[in-house]
C-alpha positions as CSV (number, residue, x, y, z in Angstrom):
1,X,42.0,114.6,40.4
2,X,40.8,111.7,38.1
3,X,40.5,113.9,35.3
4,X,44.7,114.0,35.8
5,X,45.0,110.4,36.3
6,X,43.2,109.6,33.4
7,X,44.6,112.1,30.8
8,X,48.2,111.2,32.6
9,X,47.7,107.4,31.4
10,X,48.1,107.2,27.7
11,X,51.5,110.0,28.5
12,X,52.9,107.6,30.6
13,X,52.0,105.0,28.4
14,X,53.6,106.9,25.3
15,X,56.9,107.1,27.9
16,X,57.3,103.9,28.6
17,X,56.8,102.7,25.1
18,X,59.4,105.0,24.4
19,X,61.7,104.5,27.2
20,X,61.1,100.5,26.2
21,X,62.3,101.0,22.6
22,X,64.9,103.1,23.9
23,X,66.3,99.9,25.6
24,X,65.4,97.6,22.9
25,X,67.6,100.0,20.8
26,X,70.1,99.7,23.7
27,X,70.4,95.7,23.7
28,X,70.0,95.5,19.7
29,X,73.1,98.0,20.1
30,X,75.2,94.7,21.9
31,X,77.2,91.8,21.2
32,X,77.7,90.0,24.8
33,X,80.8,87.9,24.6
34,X,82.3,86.5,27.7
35,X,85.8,85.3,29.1
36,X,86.5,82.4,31.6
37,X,90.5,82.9,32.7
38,X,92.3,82.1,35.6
39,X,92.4,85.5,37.7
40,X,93.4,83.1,40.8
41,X,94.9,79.9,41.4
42,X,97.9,78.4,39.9
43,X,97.7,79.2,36.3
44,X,97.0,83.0,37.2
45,X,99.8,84.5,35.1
46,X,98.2,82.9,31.9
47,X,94.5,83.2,32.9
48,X,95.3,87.3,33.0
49,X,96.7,87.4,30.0
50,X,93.1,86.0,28.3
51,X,91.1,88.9,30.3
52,X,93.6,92.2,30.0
53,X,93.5,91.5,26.0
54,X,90.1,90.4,25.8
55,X,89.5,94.1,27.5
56,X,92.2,96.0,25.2
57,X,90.4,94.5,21.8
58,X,86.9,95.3,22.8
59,X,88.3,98.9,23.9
60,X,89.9,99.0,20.5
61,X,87.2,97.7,18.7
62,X,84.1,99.6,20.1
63,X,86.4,102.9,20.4
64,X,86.7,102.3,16.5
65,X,82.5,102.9,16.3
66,X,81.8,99.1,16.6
67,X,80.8,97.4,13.9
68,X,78.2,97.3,11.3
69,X,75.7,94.8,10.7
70,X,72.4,95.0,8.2
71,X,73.1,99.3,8.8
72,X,73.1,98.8,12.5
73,X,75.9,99.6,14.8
74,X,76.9,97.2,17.5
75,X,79.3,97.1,20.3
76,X,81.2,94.7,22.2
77,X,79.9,94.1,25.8
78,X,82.4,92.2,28.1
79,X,82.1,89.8,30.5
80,X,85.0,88.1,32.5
81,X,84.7,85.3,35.2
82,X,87.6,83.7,36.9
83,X,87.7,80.3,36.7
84,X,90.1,79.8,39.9
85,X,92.7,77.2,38.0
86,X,89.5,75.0,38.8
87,X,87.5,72.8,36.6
88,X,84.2,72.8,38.3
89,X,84.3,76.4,38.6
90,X,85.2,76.9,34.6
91,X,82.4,75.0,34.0
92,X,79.9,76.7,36.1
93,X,81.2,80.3,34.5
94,X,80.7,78.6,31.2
95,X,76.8,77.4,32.0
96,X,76.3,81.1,33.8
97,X,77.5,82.7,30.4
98,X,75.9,80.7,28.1
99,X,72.5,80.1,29.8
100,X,71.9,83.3,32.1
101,X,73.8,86.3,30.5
102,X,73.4,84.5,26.7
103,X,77.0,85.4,25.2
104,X,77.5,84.7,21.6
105,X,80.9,84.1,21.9
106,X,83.8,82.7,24.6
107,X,87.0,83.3,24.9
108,X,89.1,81.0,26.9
109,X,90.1,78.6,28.9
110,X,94.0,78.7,28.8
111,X,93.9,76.6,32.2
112,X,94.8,72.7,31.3
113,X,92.2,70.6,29.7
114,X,89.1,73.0,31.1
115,X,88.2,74.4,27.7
116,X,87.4,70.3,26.4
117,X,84.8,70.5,29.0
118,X,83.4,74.1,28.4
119,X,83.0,73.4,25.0
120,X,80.4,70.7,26.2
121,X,78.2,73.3,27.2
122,X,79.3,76.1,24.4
123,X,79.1,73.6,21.4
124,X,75.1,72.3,22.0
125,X,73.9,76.4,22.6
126,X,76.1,77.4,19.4
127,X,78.2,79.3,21.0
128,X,81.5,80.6,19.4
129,X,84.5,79.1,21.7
130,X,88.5,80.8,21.4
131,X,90.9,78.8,23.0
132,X,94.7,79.2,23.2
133,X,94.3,75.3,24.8
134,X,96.8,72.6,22.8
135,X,95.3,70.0,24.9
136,X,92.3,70.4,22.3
137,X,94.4,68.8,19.4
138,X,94.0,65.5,20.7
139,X,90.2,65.9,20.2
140,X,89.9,68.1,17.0
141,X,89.3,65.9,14.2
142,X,87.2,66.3,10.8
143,X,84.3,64.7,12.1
144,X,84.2,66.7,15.6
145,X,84.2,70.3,13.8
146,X,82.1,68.8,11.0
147,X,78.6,70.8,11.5
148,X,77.2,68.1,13.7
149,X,80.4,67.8,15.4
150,X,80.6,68.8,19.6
151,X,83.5,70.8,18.7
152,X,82.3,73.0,15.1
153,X,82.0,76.5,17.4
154,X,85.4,75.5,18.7
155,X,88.7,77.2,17.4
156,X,92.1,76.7,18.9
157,X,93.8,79.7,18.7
158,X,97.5,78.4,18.8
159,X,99.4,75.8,16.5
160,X,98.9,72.4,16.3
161,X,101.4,71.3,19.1
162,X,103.4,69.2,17.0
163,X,104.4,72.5,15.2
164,X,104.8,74.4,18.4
165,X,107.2,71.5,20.0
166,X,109.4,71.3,17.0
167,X,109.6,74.3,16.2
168,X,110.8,75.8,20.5
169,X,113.3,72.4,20.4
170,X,115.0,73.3,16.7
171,X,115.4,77.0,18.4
172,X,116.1,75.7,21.7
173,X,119.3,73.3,20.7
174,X,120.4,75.8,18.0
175,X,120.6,78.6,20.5
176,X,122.4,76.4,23.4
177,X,124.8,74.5,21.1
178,X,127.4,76.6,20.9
179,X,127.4,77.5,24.6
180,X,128.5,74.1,25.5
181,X,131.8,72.0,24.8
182,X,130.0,69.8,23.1
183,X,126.7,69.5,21.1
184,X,123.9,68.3,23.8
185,X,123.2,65.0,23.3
186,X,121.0,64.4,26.6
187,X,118.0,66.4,27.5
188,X,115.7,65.9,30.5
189,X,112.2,67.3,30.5
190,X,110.9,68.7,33.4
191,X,106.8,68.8,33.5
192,X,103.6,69.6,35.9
193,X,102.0,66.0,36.1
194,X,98.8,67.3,34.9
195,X,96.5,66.3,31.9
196,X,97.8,69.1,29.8
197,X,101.7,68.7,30.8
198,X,100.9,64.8,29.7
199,X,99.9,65.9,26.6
200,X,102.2,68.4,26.2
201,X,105.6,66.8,27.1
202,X,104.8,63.8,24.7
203,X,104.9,65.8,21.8
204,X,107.8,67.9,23.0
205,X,110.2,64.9,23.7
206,X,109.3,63.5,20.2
207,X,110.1,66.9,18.8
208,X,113.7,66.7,20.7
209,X,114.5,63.3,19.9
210,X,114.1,64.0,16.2
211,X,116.5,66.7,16.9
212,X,119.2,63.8,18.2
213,X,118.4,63.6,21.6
214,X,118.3,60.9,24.2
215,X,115.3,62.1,26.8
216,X,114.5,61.2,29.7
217,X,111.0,62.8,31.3
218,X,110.1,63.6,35.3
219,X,107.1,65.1,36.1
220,X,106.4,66.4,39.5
221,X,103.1,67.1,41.2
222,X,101.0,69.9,40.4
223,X,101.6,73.0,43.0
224,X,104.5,71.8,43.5
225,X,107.2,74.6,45.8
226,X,109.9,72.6,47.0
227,X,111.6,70.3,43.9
228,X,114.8,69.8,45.2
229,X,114.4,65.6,46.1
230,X,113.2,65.7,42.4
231,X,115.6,68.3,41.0
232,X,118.4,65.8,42.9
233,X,116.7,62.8,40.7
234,X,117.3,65.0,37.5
235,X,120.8,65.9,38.6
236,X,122.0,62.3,39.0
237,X,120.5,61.3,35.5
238,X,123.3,64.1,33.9
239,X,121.4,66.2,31.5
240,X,123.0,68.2,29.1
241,X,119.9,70.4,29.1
242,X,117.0,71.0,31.4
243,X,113.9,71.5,29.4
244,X,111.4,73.4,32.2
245,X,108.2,72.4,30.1
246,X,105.1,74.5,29.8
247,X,104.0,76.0,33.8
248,X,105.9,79.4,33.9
249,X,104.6,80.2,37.4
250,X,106.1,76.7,38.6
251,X,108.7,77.6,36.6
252,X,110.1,80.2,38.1
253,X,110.2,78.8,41.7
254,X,111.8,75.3,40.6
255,X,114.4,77.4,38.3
256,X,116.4,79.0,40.8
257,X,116.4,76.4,43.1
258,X,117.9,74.0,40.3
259,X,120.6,76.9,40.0
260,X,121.7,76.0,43.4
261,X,121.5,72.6,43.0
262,X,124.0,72.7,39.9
263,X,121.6,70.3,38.2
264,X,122.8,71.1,34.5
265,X,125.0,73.0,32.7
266,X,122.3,74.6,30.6
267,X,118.7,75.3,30.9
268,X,115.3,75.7,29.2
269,X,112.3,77.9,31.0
270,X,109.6,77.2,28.7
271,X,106.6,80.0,28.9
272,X,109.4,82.4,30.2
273,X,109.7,85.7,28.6
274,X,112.7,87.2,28.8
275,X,111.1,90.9,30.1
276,X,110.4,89.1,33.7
277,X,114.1,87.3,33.7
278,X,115.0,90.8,33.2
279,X,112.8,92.5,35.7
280,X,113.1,89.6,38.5
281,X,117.1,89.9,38.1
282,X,117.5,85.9,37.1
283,X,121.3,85.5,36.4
284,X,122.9,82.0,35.7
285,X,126.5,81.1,34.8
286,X,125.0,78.6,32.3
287,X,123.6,79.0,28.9
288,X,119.7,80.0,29.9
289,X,117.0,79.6,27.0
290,X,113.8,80.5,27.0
291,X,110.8,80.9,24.5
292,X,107.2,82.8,23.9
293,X,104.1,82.1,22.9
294,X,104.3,83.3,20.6
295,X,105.9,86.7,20.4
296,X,107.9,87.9,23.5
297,X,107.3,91.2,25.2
298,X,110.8,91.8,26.5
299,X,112.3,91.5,23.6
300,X,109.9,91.8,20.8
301,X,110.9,91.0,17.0
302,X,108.4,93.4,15.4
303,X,107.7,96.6,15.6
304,X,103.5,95.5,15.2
305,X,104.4,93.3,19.1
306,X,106.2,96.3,20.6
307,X,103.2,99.0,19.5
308,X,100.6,95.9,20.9
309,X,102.4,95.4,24.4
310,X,102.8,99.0,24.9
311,X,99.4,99.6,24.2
312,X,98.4,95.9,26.4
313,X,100.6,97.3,29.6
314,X,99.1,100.8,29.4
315,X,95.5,99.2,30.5
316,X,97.9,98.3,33.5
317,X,98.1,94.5,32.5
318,X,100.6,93.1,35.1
319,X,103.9,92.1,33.0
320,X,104.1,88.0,34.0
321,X,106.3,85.6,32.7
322,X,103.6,85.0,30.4
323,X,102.1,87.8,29.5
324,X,102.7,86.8,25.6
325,X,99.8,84.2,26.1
326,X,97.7,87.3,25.1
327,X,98.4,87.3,21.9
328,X,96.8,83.7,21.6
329,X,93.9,85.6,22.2
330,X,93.8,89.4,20.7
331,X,93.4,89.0,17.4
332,X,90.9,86.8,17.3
333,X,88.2,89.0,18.9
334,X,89.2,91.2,15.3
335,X,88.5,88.0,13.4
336,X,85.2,87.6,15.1
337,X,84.1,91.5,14.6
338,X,85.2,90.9,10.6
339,X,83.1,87.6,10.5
340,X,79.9,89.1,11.8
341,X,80.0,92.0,9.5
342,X,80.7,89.2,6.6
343,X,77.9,87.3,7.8
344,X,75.6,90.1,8.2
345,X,73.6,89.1,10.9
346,X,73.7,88.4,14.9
347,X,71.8,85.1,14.4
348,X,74.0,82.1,12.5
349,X,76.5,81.1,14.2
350,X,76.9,78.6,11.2
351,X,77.9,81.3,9.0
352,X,80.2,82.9,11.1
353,X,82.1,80.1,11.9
354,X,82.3,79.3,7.6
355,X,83.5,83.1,7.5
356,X,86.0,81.8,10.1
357,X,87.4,79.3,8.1
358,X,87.8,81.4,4.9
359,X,89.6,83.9,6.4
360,X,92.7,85.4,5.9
361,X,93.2,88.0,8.3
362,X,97.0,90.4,9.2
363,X,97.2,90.9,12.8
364,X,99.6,91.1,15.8
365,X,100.4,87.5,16.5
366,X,102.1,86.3,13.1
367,X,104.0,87.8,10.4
368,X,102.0,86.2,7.8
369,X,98.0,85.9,7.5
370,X,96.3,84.3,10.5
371,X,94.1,81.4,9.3
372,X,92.3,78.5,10.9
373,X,93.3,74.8,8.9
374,X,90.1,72.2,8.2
375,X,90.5,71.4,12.2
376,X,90.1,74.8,13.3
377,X,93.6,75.6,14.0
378,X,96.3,78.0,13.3
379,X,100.1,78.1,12.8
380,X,102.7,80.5,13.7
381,X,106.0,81.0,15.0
382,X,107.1,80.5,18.2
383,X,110.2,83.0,19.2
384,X,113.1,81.4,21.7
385,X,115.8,83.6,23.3
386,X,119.4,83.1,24.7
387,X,119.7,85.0,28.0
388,X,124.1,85.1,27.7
389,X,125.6,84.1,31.0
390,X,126.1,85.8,33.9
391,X,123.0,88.3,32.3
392,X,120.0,89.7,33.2
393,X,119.3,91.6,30.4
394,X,121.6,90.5,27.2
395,X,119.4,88.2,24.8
396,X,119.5,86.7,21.4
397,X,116.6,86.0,20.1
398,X,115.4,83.8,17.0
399,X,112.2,83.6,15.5
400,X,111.4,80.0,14.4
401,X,108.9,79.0,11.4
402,X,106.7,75.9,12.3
403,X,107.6,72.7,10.5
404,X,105.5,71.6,7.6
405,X,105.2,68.0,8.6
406,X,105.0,66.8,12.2
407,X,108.3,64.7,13.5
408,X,107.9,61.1,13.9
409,X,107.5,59.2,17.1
410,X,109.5,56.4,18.1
């Protein structure tokens, strides 16, 4: 009997050394990366968005074989937390991400001005940050992604906002003009009074009063369901246009019941793509506009955006009234994957984020090259559509280039 224990030691020894660098081999084999998205609360139709195409990339990518760094091959490994549309809660995902599962890379938040505080905890561990946020260009700045800078693992993965605003208002006004009697002269923006619809709406109403217009701005109270006293204030102040700014699940309760009010003769749902006024059987007998960011999947310009949201809604991604908000995020888990395998290594994050910066890369969410400027942002267009009265399903759609210079405030 102990002659079998003691000739069985150095086999079991020899299997568990083996079955050990069988899961070294296993981890080498893995690139954790993590997502922190609203699943719940009431940004969910965004925050879904982050998670369904963080899960189509990675499928896509590590379907492909991976990639290939120093003649190893890696895959993706995914992990997803919901940050409840709540601060406290994005930050603790953030901390459990960085510090317990050690990701090497973050996508998210696209819920207000979380992502400014995750990227307190991602920045000091050198952790990659993606984030579709726009509340971030109030804080991106040479010196804060300079290599000492809090925010040098941060990229913002949508246009500046300046670009964004002027860009949806020029579309906006050019698609509604002709609609009306007379030009629109007087626009009312209506806005979540929240840090990002703050930041937000400030750079939208300069954008549409360097398109000529007189603005006046209410905001109502996050979570707000019933807007008619306010939707009376905007009614009595005469808009030409209603500009519904930047919460599409708020949104679509306040739009009907300014319909029923009569509050304007023309409307715009901002974050509002045209496949859920479709599906949801919206009809108005005024002049209804609404834009994407930044490609719409209801009624999508390119043929690249109809083959990506066929492919996005196949994983059974619900179709929301924001469901193009995934785009913000997609191609950047590409850019990543081609950074690494420039860099060559898992272990500078320093270097991948200077391969980041260089690049040049085609994908989904622009016609033209994807690249990040000296604050790591990009630029792109945004797309707006015309829903024709008394439709449900007839839109004209125009794709608008951002501006090359940002409009000036008053």
């Amino acid at each position: 009997m102990r002659l079998g224990i003691t000739l069985g030691l150095p086999l079991a020894a020899a299997l568990l050394s083996g079955i050990a660098a069988q899961t070294a081999l296993a981890e080498d084999g893995e690139i954790k990366v993590g997502v922190v998205a609203a699943e719940s609360g009431s940004f969910v139709s965004a925050g879904n968005t982050i998670a369904a195409a963080a899960k189509l990339a990675t499928q896509q990518i590590n379907d492909a074989g991976g990639i290939k760094i120093a003649g190893k091959t890696y895959k993706f490994k995914l992990f997803i937390r919901d940050d409840r549309t709540n601060v406290d809660t994005a930050i603790a995902a953030a901390r459990e991400l960085v510090n317990d599962v050690g990701v090497s890379a973050v996508w998210g938040t696209e819920s207000h001005d979380f992502s400014v505080s995750m990227a307190k905890i991602t920045g000091p561990a050198k952790v990659l940050q993606f984030t579709g946020n726009s509340s971030l260009g109030g804080v991106l700045s040479d010196q804060t992604v300079a290599k000492d800078g809090w925010l040098h693992y941060t990229f913002q993965t949508e246009p500046q906002e300046w670009q964004r605003s002027t860009s949806t208002a020029k579309g906006v006004l050019s698609l509604v003009g002709p609609q009306l009697k007379t030009p629109p002269k007087h626009s009312v923006v209506f806005v979540g009074n929240d840090a990002t619809g703050q930041y937000l709406s400030e750079n939208y109403v300069t954008a549409l009063k360097a398109e000529g217009q007189t603005v006046d701005l209410v905001k109502y109270p996050p979570d707000t369901t019933d807007f008619s006293p306010l939707l009376t204030r905007v009614k009595s102040l005469n808009p030409d246009v209603v500009h519904f700014w930047y919460n599409g699940d708020s949104t679509l309760i306040a739009f009907p019941q300014a319909l029923k009010l009569g509050v304007a003769p023309s409307y715009f749902l901002f974050g509002v793509d045209p496949g859920i006024y479709k599906e949801r059987g919206l009809k108005a007998d005024q002049p209804v506009t609404m834009s994407c960011v930044p490609m719409c999947w209801g009624s999508a310009p390119f043929q690249a955006v109809k083959d990506y949201f066929v492919k996005y809604f196949a994983l059974g991604a619900a179709k929301g009234p924001q469901s193009s908000v995934s785009l913000l995020y997609y191609d950047y888990f590409f850019m990543y994957a081609k950074a690494l395998e420039q860099v060559g290594k898992l272990d500078d994050p320093d270097a991948v984020v200077a391969a980041l910066e260089k690049m040049q890369y085609q994908g989904v969410v622009s016609a033209v090259p994807l690249s990040f400027n000296n604050h790591h942002q990009v630029t792109f267009a945004t797309e707006v559509c015309l829903a024709e009265p008394g439709t449900s399903d007839q839109f004209k759609c125009a794709v608008e280039a951002p501006p090359a210079t940002a409009p000036k405030a008053d």
